[in-house]
C-alpha positions in Angstrom: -7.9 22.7 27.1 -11.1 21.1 27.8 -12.2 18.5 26.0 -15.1 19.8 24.2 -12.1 21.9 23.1 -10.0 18.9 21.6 -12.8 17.0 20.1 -13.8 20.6 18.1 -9.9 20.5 16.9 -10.1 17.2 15.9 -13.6 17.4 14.2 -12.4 20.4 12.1 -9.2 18.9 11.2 -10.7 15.6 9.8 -13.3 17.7 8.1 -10.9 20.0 6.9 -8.9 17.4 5.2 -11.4 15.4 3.7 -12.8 18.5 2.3 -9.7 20.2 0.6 -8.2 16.7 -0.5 -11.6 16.7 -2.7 -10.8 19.8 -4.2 -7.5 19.1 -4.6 -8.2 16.3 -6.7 -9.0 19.2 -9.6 -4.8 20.0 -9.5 -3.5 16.4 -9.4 -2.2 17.2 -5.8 -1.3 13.9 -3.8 -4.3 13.5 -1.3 -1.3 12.7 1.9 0.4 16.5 0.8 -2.8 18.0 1.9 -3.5 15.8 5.4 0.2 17.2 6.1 -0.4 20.5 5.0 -3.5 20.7 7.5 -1.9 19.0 10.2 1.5 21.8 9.8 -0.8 24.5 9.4 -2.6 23.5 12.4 0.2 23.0 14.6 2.3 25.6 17.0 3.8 27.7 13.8 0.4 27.7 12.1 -2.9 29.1 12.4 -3.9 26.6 14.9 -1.2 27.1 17.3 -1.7 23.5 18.7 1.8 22.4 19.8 2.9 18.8 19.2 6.6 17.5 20.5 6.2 14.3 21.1 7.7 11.7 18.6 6.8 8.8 20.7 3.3 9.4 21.0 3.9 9.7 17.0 5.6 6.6 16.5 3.0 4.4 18.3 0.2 6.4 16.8 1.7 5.6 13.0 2.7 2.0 14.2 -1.4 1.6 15.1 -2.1 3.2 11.3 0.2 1.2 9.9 -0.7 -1.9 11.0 -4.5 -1.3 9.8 -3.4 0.7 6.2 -1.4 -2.9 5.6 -4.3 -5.0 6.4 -6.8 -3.1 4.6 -4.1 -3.2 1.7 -3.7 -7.2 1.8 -7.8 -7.6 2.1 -8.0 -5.4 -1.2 -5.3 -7.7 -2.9 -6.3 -10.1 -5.3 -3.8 -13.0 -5.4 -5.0 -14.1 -8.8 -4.1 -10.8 -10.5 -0.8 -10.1 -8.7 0.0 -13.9 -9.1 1.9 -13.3 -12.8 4.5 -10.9 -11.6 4.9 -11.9 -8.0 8.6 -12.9 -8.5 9.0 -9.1 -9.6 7.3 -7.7 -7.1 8.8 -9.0 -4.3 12.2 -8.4 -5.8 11.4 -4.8 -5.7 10.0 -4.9 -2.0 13.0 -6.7 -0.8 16.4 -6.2 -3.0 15.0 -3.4 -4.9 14.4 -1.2 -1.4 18.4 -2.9 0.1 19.6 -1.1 -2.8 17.8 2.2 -2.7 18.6 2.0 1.2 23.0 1.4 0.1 22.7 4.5 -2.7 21.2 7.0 -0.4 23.1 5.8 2.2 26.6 6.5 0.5 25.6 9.5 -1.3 24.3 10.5 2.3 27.9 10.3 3.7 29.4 11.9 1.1 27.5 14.9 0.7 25.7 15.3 4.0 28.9 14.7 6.5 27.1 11.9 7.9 29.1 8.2 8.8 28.1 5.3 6.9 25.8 4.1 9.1 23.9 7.3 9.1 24.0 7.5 5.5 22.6 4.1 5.4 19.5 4.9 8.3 18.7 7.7 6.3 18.9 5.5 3.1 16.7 3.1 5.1 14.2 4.9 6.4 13.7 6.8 3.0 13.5 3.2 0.8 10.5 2.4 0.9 7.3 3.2 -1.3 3.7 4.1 -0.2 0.8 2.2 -2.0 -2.2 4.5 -1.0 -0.5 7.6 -2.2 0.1 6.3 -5.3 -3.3 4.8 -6.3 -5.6 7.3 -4.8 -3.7 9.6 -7.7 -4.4 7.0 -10.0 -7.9 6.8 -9.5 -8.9 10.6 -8.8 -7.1 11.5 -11.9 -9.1 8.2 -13.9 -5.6 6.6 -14.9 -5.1 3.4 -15.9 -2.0 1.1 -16.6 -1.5 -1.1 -19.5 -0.6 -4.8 -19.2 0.8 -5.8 -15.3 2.3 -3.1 -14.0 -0.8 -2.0 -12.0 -0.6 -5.7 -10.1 3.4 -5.0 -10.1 3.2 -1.9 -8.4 0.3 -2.5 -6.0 2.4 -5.7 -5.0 5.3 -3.8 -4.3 4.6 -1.1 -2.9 2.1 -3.3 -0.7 5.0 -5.4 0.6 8.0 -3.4 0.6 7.1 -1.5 4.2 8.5 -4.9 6.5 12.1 -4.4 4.4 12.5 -1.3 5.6 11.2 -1.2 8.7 13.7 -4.1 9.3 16.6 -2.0 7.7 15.8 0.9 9.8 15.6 -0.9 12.9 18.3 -2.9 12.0 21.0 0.3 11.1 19.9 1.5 14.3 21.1 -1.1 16.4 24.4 -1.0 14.6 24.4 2.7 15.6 23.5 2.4 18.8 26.2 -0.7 19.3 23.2 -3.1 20.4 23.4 -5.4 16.9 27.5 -6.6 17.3 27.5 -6.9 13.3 25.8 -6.5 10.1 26.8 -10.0 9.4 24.2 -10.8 12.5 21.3 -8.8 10.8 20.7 -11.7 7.6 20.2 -14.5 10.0 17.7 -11.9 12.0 15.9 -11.4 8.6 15.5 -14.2 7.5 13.9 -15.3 10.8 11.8 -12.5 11.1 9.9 -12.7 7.8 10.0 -16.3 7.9 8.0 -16.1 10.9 6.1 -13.0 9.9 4.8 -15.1 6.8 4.1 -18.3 8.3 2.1 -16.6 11.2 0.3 -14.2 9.1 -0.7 -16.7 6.8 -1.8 -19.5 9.4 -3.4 -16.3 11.3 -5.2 -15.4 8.4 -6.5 -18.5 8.0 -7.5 -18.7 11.7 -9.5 -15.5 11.2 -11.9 -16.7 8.3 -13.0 -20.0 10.0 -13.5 -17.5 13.0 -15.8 -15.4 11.1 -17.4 -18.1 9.4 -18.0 -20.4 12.6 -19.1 -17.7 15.0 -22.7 -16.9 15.3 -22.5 -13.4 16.3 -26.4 -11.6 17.0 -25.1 -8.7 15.3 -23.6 -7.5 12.0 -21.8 -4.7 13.3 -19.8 -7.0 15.9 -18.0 -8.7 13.0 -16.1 -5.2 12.7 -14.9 -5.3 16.4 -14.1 -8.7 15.8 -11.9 -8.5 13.0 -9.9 -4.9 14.7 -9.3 -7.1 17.7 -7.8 -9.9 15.0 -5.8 -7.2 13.0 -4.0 -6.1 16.3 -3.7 -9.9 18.1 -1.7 -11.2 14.4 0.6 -8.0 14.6 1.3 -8.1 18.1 1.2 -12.4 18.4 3.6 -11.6 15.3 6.0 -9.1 17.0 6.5 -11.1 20.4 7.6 -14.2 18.6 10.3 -12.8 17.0 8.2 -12.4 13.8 8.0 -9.1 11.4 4.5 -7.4 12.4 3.5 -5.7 9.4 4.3 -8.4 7.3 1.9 -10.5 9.5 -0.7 -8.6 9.3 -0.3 -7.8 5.1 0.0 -11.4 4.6 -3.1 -12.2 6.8 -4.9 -9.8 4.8 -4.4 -11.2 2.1 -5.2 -14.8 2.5 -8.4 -13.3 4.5 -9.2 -10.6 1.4 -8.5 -14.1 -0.9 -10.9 -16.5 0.8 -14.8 -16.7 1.3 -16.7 -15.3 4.4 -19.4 -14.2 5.9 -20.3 -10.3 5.0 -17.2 -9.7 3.0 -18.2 -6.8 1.5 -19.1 -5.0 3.8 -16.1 -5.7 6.4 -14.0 -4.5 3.4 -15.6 -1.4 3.0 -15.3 -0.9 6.5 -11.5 -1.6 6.9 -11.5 0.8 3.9 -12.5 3.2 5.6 -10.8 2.6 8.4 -7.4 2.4 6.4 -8.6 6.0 5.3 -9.0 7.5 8.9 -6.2 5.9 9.9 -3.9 7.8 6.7 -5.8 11.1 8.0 -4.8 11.3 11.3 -1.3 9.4 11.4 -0.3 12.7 8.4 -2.2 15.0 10.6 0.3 13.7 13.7 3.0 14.0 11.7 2.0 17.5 10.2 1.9 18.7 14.1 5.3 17.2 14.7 7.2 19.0 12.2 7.9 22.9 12.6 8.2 24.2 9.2 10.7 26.9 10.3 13.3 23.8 10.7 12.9 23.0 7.1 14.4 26.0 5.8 17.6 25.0 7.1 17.7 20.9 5.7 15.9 22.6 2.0 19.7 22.1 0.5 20.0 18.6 1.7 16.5 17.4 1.7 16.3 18.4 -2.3 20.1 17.3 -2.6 18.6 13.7 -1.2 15.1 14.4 -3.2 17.2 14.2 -6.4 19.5 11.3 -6.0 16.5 9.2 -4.4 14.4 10.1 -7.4 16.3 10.2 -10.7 19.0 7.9 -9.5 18.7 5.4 -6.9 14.8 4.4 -7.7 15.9 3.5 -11.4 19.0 1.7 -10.4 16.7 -0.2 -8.2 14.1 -1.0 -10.8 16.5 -1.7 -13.4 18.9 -4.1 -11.5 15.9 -5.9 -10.2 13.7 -6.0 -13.2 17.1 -6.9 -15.3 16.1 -10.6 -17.7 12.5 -10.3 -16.9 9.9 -9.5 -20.0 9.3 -5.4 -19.2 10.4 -2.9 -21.6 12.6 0.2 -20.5 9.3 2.4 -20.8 7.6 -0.1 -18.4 10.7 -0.3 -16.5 10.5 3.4 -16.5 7.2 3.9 -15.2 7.8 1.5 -12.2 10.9 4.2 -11.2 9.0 7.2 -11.8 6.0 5.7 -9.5 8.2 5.1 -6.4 6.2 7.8 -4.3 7.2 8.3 -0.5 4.3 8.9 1.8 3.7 8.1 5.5 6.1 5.4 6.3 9.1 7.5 5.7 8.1 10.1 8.0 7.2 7.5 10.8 10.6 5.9 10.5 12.2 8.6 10.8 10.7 9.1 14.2 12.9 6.2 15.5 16.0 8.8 15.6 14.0 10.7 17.5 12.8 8.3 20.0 16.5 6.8 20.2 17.8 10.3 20.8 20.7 10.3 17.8 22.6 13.3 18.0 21.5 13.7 14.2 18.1 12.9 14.6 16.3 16.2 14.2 18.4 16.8 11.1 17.1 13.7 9.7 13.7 13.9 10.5 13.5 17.4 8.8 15.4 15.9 5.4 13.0 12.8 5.2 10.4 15.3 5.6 11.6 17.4 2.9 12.2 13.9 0.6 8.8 13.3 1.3 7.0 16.8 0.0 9.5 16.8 -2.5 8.0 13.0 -3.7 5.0 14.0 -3.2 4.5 17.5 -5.7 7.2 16.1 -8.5 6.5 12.8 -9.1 3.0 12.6 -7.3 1.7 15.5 -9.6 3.2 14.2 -12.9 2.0 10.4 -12.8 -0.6 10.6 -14.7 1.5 12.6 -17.5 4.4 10.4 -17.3 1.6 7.1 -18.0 0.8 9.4 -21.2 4.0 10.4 -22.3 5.3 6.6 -22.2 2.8 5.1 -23.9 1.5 3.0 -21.1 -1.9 4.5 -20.2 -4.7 2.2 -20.8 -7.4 3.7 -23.1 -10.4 2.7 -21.2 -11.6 3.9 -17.4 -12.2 2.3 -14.7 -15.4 0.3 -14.6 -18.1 1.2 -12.6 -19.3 -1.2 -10.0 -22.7 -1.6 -8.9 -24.2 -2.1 -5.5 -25.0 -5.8 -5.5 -24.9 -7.9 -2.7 -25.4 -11.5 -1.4 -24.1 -12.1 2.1 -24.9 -15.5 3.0 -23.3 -18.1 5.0 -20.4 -20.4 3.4 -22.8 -23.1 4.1 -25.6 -21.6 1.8 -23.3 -22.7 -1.2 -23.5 -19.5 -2.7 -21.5 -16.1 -3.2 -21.7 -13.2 -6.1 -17.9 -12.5 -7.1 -17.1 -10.3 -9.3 -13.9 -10.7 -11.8 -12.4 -7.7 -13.9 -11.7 -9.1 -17.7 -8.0 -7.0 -17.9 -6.2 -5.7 -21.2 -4.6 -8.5 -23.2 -7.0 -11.1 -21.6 -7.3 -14.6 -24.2 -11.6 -14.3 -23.6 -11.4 -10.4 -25.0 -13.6 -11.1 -28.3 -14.9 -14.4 -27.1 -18.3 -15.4 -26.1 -19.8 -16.5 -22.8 -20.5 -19.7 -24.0 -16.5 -21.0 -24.7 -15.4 -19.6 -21.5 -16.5 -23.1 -20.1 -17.4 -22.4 -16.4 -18.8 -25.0 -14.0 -21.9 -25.8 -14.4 -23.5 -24.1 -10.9 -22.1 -21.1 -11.8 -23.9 -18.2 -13.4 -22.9 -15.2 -14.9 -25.6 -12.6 -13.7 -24.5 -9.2 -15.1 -21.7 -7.4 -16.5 -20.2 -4.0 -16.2 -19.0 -2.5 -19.4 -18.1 1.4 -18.9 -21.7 3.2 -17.2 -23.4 0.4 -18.8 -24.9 -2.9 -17.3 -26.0 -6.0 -19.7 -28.3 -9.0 -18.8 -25.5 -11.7 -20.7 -26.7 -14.6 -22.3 -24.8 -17.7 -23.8 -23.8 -15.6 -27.1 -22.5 -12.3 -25.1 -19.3 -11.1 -26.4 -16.6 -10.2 -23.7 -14.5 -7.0 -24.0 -11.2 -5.7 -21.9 -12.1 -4.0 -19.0 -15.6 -6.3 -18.3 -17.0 -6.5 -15.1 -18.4 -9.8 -14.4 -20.7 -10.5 -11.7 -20.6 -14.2 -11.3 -23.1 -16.5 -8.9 -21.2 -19.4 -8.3 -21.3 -22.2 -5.3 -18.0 -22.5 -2.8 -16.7 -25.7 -4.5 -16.7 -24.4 -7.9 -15.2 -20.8 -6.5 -11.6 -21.9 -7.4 -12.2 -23.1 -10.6 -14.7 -20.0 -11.8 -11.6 -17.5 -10.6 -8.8 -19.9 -12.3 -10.6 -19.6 -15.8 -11.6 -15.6 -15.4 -8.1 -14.8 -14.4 -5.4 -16.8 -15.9 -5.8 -13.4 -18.5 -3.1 -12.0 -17.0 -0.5 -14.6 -17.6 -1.4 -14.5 -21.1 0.9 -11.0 -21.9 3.1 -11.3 -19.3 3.8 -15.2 -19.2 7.3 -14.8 -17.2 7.3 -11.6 -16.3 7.0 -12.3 -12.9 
């Protein structure tokens, strides 16, 4: 195949995906069903007749996605609104996914003929939940969440990849007798996300003085510089012992948290890029499965399907959501939202690479778990919001493009705050929110409507606030605008 040949492929297929996901929007359907959809109907039992067998090539591709879909998900996390329930969210990305990973894993060896320790790599590799999927439904579909479950669920499902990475890799040692115990694997843990915090964090840090000290003669450099940043944290991260992907999510989101030099527009970029990257690592893993193969894993996969989703997920949720201020609906919700997307499937490539006898037989079922995820709770979200009550009545506000990138040392930035549901300023005026006094509130976004504010404005839930403000008084302009969370959900977190 020439290569004219493989860039046409490739230029259809992207196209091709972008394309039908927009349509599909109409029907609810998650965008990551389609991208897999395209990339099996393009491989060798498809239309396209393009045959793919290599899981290695696989892995490393999705390791490459991965790395930039968490980054791009830490820069887009504000630590202010995920602050509240942080204690929750990290118990679901770290005891909540153990959990899932033990109740597949036993029902796995009792139904499926599998030992415990396959049970518990299936369990394992299946755990964990996929943030994009998730809110790319709840924005095509104009769904919002009441009070802090939107922060909650971002958080979590944000974080909870590096737990079960580490359980997958982990089992598999155990398996293949290179880990002597499981007793071995907590001091391992703890060391690895120990490290993969610290460095992220200190990384992160590093990389904003590095954009902000630089004098670069172009924009478009600061791109490359900040891809060649993403990949020296994750692989700086990896060497030293550390856990990779949560080095680069943490350094995303001390980066995505700070102030620097064209901010908006790198996080538009890494936006994108976090969107290219989702196309073509499901497109990979479309081409890697043969759909014939699933016909023979459609009793387990939907066996596994089931228990993950209407037993295992709420066990989680509830046991690690138990004493903390959310109601059974709201607990509810959190279970029902535990999509499965991409990491799953890329997990379940280890197997493959490792050569388990049971490998193939695995892959196929995590599939399955996946498209099963993916049309029955992906597809009934947004209902499951309405039928619990917890649906927020407004829609997203519209943003406009403003922009002011100028160096931290001009002393001035344009940040803009969302006013959330249940916020103490909702019915209050400008005037008593008391911000510093070199800060300005320049316009505000209330539904497809922009106001000029003065002094006597009166705010309202769901407010976008575009505020001028200098670097010192930064901190104290975002404590005052978004301490509203804390104020309905006090200890939830």
């Amino acid at each position: 195949m020439t290569l004219e040949s493989v860039l046409l492929f490739a230029a259809v297929l992207l196209g091709a995906s972008v394309l039908i996901s927009k349509a599909s929007e109409r029907f609810g359907v998650p965008t990551m069903l389609i991208f897999l959809a395209v990339g099996m109907l393009a491989g060798s039992e498809g239309l396209g007749g393009i045959y793919f067998d290599n899981p290695r090539l696989a892995q490393a591709a999705g390791t490459v996605a991965l790395v930039y879909i968490l980054f791009a998900g830490g820069l887009e996390t504000q630590w202010a609104v995920v602050r509240p329930v942080w204690r929750s969210g990290l118990s679901l990305a770290t005891l909540g996914v153990l959990i899932t990973a033990l109740a597949v894993g036993v029902f796995a060896s009792l139904v499926l003929d599998f030992t415990a320790l396959e049970g518990l790599l299936l369990g394992s590799i299946v755990a964990s939940t996929d943030a994009a999927a998730v809110f790319a439904i709840l924005k095509s579909r104009s769904v919002r969440l009441k009070g802090a479950l939107r922060p909650l669920l971002e958080l979590e499902s944000g974080s909870n990849d590096p737990m079960a990475v580490f359980l997958t890799v982990g089992t598999l040692g155990l398996i293949l007798a290179t880990s002597r115990s499981a007793l071995a694997l907590v001091p391992a843990f703890i060391l690895q996300m120990a490290l993969g915090f610290g460095l992220g964090a200190g990384l992160g840090w590093l990389m904003k003085h590095l954009l902000n000290r630089v004098a670069l003669g172009y924009e478009g450099l600061y791109p490359v510089l900040t891809l060649a940043m993403v990949l020296f944290t994750y692989a700086v991260t990896t060497l030293l012992g550390g856990n990779g992907f949560l080095g680069v999510y943490v350094a995303g989101i001390f980066l995505g948290n700070a102030n620097f030099i064209h901010k908006r527009s790198l996080v538009q970029f890494h936006d994108g890029l976090a969107w290219l990257m989702q196309i073509g690592m499901f497109l990979t893993l479309g081409l890697l499965v043969f759909p014939s193969q699933l016909v023979t894993v459609v009793g387990a996969g939907l066996a596994v399907a089931s228990f993950l989703i209407f037993v295992a997920r709420p066990a989680a949720v509830f046991l690690c959501l138990w004493g903390r201020r959310y109601t059974p609906r709201e607990k509810s919700l959190v279970a029902w939202v535990g999509l499965r997307g991409a990491v799953p499937i890329v997990l379940a490539t280890f197997p493959l690479v490792a050569g388990l006898p049971k490998s193939e037989m695995i892959f196929n079922v995590v599939f399955f778990v996946v498209l099963t995820s993916g049309l029955v709770q992906g597809m009934t979200i947004p209902w499951m919001a309405r039928r619990l009550g917890l649906e927020a009545p407004a829609e997203d506000p519209r943003r406009v493009p403003l922009r002011l990138d100028v160096p931290v040392a001009g002393g001035t930035h344009l940040e803009d705050f969302i006013l959330p549901y249940g916020s103490p300023w909702v019915g209050k005026t400008l005037v008593t929110l008391n911000l510093p006094k070199d800060s300005l509130i320049a316009l505000i976004g209330r539904g497809e409507v922009f106001l000029v504010p003065d002094g006597g404005t009166t705010l309202e839930a769901g407010d976008v606030l575009w505020v001028l403000v200098s670097e010192a008084s930064l901190p104290r302009a975002r404590d005052i605008l978004t301490e509203s969370l804390a104020g309905p959900t006090p200890s939830a977190g």
